[in-house]
PyMOL CGO cylinders between C-alpha atoms (Angstrom):
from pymol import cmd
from pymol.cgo import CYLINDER

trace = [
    CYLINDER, -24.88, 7.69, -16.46, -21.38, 6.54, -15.69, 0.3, 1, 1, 1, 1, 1, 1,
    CYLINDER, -21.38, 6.54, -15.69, -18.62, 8.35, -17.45, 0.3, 1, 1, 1, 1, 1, 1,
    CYLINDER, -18.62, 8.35, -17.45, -17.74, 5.07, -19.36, 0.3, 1, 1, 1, 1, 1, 1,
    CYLINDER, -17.74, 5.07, -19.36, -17.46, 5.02, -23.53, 0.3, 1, 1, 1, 1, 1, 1,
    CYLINDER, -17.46, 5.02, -23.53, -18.12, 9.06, -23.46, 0.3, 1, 1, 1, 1, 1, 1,
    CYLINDER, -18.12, 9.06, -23.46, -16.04, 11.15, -25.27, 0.3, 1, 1, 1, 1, 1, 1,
    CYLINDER, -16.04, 11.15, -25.27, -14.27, 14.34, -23.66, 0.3, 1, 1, 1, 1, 1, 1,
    CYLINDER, -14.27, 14.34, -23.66, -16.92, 17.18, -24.81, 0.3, 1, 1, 1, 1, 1, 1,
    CYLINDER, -16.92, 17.18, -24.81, -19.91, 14.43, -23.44, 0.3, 1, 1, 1, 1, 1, 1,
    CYLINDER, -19.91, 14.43, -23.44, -18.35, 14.71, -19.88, 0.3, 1, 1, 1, 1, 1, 1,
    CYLINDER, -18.35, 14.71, -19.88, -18.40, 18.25, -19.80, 0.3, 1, 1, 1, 1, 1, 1,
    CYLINDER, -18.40, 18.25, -19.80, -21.43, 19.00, -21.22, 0.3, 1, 1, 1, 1, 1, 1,
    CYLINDER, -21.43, 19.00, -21.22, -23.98, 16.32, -20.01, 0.3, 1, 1, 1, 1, 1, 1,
    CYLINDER, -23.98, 16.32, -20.01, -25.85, 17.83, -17.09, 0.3, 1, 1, 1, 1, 1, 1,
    CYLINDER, -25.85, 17.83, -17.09, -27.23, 15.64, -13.85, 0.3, 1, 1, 1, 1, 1, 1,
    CYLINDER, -27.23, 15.64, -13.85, -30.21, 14.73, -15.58, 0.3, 1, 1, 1, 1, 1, 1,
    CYLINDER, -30.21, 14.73, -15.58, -28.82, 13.53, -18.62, 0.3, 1, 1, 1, 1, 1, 1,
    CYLINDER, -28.82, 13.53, -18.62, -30.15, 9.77, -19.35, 0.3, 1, 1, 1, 1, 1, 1,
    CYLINDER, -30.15, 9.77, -19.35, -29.31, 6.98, -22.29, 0.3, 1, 1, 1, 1, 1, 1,
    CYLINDER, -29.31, 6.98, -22.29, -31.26, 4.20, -22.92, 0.3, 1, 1, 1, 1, 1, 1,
    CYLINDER, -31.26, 4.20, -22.92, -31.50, 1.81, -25.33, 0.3, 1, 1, 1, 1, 1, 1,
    CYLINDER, -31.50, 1.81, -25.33, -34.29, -0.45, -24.93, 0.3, 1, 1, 1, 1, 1, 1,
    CYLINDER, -34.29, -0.45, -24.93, -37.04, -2.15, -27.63, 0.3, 1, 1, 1, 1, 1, 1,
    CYLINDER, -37.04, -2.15, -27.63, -38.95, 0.12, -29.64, 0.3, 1, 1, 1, 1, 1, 1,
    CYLINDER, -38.95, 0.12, -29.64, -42.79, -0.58, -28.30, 0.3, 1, 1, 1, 1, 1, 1,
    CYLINDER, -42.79, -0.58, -28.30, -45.16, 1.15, -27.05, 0.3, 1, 1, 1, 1, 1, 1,
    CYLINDER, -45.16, 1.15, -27.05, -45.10, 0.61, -23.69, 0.3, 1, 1, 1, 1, 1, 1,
    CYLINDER, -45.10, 0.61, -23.69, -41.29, 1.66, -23.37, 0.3, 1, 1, 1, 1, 1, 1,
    CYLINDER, -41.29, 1.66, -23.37, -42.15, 4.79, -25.37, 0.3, 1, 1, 1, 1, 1, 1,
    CYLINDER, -42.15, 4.79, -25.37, -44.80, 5.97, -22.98, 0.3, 1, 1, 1, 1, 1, 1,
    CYLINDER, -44.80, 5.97, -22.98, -42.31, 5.20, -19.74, 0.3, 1, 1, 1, 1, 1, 1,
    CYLINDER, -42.31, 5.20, -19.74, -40.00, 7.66, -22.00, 0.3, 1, 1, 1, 1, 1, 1,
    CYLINDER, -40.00, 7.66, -22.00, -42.09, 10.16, -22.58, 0.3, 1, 1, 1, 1, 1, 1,
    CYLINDER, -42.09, 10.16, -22.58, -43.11, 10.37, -18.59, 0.3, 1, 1, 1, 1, 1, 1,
    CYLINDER, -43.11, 10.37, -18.59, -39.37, 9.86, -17.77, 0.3, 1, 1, 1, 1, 1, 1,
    CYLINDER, -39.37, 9.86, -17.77, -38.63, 13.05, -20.21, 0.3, 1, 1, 1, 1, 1, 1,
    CYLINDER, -38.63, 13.05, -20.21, -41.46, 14.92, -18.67, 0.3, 1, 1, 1, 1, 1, 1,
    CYLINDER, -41.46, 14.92, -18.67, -40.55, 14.54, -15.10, 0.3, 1, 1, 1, 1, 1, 1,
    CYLINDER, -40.55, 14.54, -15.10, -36.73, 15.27, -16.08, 0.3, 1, 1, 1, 1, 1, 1,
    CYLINDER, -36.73, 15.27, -16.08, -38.20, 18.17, -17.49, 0.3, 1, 1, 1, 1, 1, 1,
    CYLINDER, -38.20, 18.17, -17.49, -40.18, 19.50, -14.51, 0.3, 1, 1, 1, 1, 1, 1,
    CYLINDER, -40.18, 19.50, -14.51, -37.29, 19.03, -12.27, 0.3, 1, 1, 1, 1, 1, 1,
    CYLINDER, -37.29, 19.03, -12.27, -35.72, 21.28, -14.87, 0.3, 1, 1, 1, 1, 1, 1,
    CYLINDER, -35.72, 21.28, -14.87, -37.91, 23.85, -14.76, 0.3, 1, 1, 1, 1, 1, 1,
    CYLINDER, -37.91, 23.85, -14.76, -38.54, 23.77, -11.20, 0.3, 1, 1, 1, 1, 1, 1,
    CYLINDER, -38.54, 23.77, -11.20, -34.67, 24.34, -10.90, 0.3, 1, 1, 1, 1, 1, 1,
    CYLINDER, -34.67, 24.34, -10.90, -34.72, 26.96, -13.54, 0.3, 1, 1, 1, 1, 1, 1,
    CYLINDER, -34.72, 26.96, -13.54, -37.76, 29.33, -11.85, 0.3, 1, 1, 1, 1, 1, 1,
    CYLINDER, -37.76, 29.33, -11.85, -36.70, 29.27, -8.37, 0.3, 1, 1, 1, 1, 1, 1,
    CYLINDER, -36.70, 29.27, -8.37, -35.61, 32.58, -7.89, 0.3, 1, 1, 1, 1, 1, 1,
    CYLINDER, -35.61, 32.58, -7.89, -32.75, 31.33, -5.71, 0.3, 1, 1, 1, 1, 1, 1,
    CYLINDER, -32.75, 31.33, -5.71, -30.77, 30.55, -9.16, 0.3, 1, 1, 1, 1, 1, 1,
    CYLINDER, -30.77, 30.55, -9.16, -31.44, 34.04, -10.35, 0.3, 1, 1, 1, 1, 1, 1,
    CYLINDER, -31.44, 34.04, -10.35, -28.85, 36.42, -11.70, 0.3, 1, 1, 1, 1, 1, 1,
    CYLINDER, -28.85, 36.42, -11.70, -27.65, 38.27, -8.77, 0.3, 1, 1, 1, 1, 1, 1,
    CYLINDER, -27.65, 38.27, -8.77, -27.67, 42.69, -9.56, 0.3, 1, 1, 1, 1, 1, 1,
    CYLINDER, -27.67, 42.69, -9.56, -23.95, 43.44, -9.69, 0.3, 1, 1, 1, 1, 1, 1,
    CYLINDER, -23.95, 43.44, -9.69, -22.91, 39.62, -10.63, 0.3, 1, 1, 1, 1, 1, 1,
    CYLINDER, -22.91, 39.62, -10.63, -20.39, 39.85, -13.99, 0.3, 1, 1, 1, 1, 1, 1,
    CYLINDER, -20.39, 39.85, -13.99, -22.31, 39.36, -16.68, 0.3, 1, 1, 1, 1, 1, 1,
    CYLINDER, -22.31, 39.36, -16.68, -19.76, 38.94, -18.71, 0.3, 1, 1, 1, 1, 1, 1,
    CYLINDER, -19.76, 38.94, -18.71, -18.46, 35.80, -16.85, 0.3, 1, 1, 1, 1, 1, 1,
    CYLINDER, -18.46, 35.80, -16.85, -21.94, 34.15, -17.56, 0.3, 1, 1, 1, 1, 1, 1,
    CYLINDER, -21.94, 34.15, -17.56, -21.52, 35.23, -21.18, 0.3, 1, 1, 1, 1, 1, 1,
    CYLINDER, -21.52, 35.23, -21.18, -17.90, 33.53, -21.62, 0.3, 1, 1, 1, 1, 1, 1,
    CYLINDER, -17.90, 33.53, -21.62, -19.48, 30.11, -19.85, 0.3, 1, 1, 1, 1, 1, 1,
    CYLINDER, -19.48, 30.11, -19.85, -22.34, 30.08, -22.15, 0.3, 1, 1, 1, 1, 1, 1,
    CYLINDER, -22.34, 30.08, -22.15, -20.37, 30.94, -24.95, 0.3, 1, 1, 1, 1, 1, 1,
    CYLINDER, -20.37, 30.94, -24.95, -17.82, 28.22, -24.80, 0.3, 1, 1, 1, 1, 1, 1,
    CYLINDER, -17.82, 28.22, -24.80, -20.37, 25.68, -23.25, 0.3, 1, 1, 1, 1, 1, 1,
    CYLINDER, -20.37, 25.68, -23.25, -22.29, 26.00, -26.55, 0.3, 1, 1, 1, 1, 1, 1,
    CYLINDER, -22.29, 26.00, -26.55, -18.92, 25.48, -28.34, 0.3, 1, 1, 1, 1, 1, 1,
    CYLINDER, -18.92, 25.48, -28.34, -18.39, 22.44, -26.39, 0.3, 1, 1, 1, 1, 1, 1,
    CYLINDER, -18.39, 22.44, -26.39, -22.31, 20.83, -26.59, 0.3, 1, 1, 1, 1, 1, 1,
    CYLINDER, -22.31, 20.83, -26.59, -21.88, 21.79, -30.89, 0.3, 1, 1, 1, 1, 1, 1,
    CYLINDER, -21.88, 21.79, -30.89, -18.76, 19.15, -30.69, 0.3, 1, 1, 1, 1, 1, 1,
    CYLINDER, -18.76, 19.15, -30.69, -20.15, 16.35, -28.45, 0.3, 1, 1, 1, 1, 1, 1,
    CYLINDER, -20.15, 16.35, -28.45, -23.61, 16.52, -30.26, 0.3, 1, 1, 1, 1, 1, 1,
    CYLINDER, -23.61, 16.52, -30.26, -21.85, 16.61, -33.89, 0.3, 1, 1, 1, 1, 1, 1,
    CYLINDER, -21.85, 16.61, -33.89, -20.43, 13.04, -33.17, 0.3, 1, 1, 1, 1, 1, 1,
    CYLINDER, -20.43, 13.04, -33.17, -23.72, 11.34, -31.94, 0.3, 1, 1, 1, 1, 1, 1,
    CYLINDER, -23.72, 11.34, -31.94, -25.80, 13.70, -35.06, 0.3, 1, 1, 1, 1, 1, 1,
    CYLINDER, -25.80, 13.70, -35.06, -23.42, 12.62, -37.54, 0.3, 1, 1, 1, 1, 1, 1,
    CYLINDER, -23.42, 12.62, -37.54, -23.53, 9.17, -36.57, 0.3, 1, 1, 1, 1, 1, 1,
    CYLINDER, -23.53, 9.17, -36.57, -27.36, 9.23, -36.34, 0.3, 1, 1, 1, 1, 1, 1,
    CYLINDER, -27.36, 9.23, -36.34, -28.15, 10.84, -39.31, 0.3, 1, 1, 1, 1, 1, 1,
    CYLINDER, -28.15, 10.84, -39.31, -24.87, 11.49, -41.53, 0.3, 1, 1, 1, 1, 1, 1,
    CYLINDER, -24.87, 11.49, -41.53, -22.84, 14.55, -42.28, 0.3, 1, 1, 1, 1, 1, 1,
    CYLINDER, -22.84, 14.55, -42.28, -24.53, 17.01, -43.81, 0.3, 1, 1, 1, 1, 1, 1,
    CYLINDER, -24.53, 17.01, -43.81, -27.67, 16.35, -41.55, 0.3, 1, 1, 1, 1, 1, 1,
    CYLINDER, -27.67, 16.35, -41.55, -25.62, 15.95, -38.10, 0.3, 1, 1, 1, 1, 1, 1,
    CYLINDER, -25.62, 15.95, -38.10, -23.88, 19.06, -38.40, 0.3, 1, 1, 1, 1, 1, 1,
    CYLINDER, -23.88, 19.06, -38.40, -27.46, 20.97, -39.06, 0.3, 1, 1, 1, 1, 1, 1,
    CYLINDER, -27.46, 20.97, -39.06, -29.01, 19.41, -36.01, 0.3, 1, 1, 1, 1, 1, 1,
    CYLINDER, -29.01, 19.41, -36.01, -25.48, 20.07, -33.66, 0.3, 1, 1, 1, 1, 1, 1,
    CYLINDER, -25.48, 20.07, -33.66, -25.71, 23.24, -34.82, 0.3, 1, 1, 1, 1, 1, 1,
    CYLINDER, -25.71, 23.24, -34.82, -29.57, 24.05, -34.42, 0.3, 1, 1, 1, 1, 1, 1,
    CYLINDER, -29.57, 24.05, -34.42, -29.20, 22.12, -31.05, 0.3, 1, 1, 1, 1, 1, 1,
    CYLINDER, -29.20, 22.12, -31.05, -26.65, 23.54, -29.71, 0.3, 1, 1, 1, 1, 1, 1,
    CYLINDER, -26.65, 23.54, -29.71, -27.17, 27.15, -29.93, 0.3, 1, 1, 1, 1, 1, 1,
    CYLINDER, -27.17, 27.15, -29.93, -25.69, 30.13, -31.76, 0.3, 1, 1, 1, 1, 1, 1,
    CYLINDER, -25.69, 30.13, -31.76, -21.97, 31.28, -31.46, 0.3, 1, 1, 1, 1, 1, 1,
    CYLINDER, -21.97, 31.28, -31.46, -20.67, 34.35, -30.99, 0.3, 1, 1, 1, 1, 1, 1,
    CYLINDER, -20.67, 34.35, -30.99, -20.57, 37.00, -33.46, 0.3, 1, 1, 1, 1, 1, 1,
    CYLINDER, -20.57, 37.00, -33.46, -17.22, 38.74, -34.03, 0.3, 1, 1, 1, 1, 1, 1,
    CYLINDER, -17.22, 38.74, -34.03, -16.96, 42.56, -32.92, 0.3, 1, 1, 1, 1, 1, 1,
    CYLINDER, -16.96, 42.56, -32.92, -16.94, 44.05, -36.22, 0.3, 1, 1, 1, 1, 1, 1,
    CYLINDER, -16.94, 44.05, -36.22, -16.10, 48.32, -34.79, 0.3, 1, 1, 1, 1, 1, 1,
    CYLINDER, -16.10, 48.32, -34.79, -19.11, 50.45, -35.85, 0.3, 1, 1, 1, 1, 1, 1,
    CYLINDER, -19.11, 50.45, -35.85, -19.90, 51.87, -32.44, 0.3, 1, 1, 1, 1, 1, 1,
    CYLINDER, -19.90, 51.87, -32.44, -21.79, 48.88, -31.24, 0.3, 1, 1, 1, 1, 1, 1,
]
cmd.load_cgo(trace, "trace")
């Protein structure tokens, strides 16, 4: 993917192994998806289980917390625009949302 016609929050947020492609809707093109998506996916995964990526004892937590948290922030806004577009309003903003992960929840007191 070249950064061309994506938004700000799509530059940020799209990972190495992001792909889009538009192509016919047939059934040969949506099996060489699926095995695209399931390779992508393996890679992913392979990546994800190595324990070289692990979290390291003594790294800051709380710095991987703050990334997450405003990654989702940004993924919720660059999703919203594609959803909404895809599916309107009301239906976009559900699936941004669902996709994208919860946000924080405020510190409220209470001991916690």
């Amino acid at each position: 993917l070249g950064d061309d016609g994506l938004s700000e929050l799509e530059k940020v947020t799209l990972g190495p192994l992001a792909v889009d492609i538009s192509m016919p809707l047939t059934s040969g093109n949506v099996d060489t998806l699926i095995g695209l998506r399931e390779k992508v996916a393996s890679m992913w995964l392979g990546w994800a289980t190595d324990d070289s990526h692990a979290h390291r004892p003594g790294a800051p937590v709380n710095s991987q917390y703050v990334y997450d948290t405003k990654y989702r922030q940004n993924c919720y806004g660059a999703l919203l625009d594609k959803y909404v577009g895809y599916f309107g309003q009301a239906d976009g903003a559900k699936l941004a949302a669902a996709d994208s992960g919860p946000l924080d929840e405020a510190y409220v007191g209470g001991g916690s």
